[in-house]
C-alpha angles and dihedrals in degrees: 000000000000118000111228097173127090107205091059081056093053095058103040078056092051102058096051090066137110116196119234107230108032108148106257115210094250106047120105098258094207093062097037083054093062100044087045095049081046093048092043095047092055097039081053094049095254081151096062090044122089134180116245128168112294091226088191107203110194108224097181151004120188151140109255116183098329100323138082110250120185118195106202135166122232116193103227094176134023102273090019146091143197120218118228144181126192118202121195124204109260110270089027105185104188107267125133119267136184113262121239114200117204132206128190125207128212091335129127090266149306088285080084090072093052087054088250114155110201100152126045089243097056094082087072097050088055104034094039108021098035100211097143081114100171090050090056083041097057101052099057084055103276127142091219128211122197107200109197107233120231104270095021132097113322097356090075104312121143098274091201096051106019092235123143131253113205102120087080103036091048088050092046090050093041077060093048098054099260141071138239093250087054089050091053102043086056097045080058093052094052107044092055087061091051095052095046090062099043114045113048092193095080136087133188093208096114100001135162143219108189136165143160129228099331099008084047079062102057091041091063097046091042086052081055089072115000100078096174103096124083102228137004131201123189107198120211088336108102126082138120107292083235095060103042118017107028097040092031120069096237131169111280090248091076083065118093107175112250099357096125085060095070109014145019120203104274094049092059085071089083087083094045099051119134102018126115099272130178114174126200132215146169129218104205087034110146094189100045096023108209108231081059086057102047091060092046088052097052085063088059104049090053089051089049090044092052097058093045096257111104097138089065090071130067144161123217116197121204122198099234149038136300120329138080119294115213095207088070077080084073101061091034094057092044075053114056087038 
C-alpha cells in the first residue's frame, strides 16, 4: 500500500536517526558540553538576539489576596517587553528569599500562577491542573516570579478568549532565523538579570526554575545554558521527539529546526549535568506519552551517573494525564536542602 501522508514519513525518518551529537560514554563531557551548548544556541537563533537595557517600568504594586504582588515590564529586546509579576509569602518581613521562577504552559496567561481567574474556564486549569505555581511557591518560602511567555496572555495572547497565539509568532521567528522556544528561553534569561538588579530582596542561594507542558519546555532549554538557578523541574515536558512532536499534532512553539538532527531530548541533558534536575511525568499523559519519557530520562541518569552525581537528578511520576502533580514539591524540595 502506498503511503500518501507525510507525517507517517516523518516518523518513519525520525527513528532511523542518530543524533549527532549524542554524548558517547567515552567522550570527555566537558568538551562535548561546549560544542553541544554552541551547537543549541545557533540551532535556537542566539545569533539574531542582543542585549539591550532592560528600562522596568512598574505597572503596578498591590495586595492581592494577602500578598504583595508587583506587575512590572522587562525589555528583553530592543522594542519589546516581558510582563511580569512578582508574588511575596503573607506576612512577608523583609528578609531575602530564593527566588522561584514560574512558567505556564498553554494556558490563558501567567495570571494562572498568581491564582488569578480572568476567564470561566480558569477555574479548571487551577483546581484540577494546579498550575498556580507562585502561589504553591510562596508558601514553601519562595519570593515567586511569573514571566509571561511569547504568544500567551499578555505577550501576544488573544485578550477576548484567553487562547494562545503561537502559531504566528513561531512561523515569523522560524523567518527571522530563529524559534519561539529560543525567544522564550532568552526572555528568561533577561529578565533574571534584570531582577537581580533590581530587587535587593532575592537571592539565587536555593532557587528554582519550574514550569509545567510548554513552560516545562522552556525550563528544560533555559537549564541547557543559564546555570544560575539551584534546581530546575520541567513538569510533563520532556519525552523523545519520535514519540511526542513529530507523531503527535502539537502548537507550532515545541519545534526547533533541525534539532532532531543532532539531539533528542535526553541528550540535551548534557548541557544540563550537574545541575539540580526533577523531572516530571505523567503515566496516563496523551501529549508526552510516558513510556517516551522513561527512556529520555535514562539518558540522563546515565549522564548524571557518569559524572558522580547521580543523586542531582530525579524522576517523579504522577498516576494520570496531563497536568501538574503537587507531590513533584516533594522531590524538589528534598532537592534544593
Amino acid at each position: 500500500m502506498y503511503n500518501c501522508i507525510p507525517e507517517k514519513l516523518h516518523l518513519e525518518q525520525s527513528k532511523k536517526i542518530k543524533p549527532e551529537l549524542c554524548w558517547n560514554r567515552g567522550d570527555d563531557i566537558s568538551l562535548h558540553r561546549e560544542k553541544c551548548k554552541e551547537k543549541l544556541k545557533e540551532l535556537l537563533g542566539f545569533d539574531t538576539f542582543e542585549k539591550c537595557e532592560p528600562d522596568i517600568k512598574i505597572v503596578k504594586e498591590e495586595i492581592l489576596n494577602g500578598s504583595k504582588h508587583i506587575h512590572f515590564l522587562v525589555q528583553t529586546e530592543i522594542g519589546y517587553y516581558a510582563n511580569c509579576h512578582l508574588l511575596f509569602p503573607k506576612e512577608y518581613n523583609g528578609d531575602k528569599l530564593p527566588l522561584c521562577v514560574c512558567l505556564q504552559g498553554h494556558v490563558s496567561g501567567a495570571h494562572l500562577g498568581l491564582g488569578i481567574r480572568k476567564y470561566d474556564y480558569d477555574e479548571a486549569y487551577i483546581t484540577n491542573e494546579r498550575v498556580d505555581f507562585c502561589v504553591q511557591a510562596i508558601e514553601r518560602g519562595f519570593i515567586a516570579l511569573a514571566i509571561e511567555q511569547r504568544g500567551f496572555g499578555e505577550n501576544g495572547g488573544e485578550a477576548d478568549t484567553g487562547h494562545t497565539r503561537c502559531v504566528h509568532a513561531s512561523m515569523g521567528a522560524i523567518l527571522l532565523g530563529r524559534c519561539l522556544i529560543g525567544e522564550r528561553v532568552w526572555d528568561v534569561m533577561r529578565v533574571l538579570d534584570a531582577t537581580l538588579e533590581h530587587f535587593d530582596n532575592i537571592t539565587l542561594d536555593g532557587s528554582l526554575l519550574i514550569g509545567m507542558s510548554g513552560g516545562g519546555t522552556a525550563t528544560y532549554y533555559t537549564a541547557c545554558l543559564e546555570d544560575r538557578f539551584s534546581a530546575y523541574a520541567p513538569s510533563v515536558a520532556l519525552c523523545s521527539f519520535s514519540d511526542s512532536i513529530i507523531r503527535i499534532n502539537h502548537c507550532a512553539c515545541n519545534y526547533v529546526p533541525k534539532i532532531a538532527k543532532y539531539f533528542d531530548m535526553g541528550d540535551l541533558a548534557i548541557m544540563i549535568a550537574p545541575k539540580k534536575l526533577i523531572i516530571v511525568s505523567g503515566t496516563e499523559d496523551k501529549w508526552f506519552p510516558y513510556e517516551g519519557a522513561v527512556k529520555e530520562y535514562q539518558k540522563i541518569e546515565q549522564i548524571y551517573k557518569a559524572l558522580g552525581k547521580s543523586d542531582c537528578c530525579s524522576l517523579v511520576t504522577g498516576i494520570g494525564d496531563h497536568r501538574y502533580y503537587t507531590e513533584a514539591w516533594g522531590a524538589i524540595m528534598k532537592m534544593l536542602k
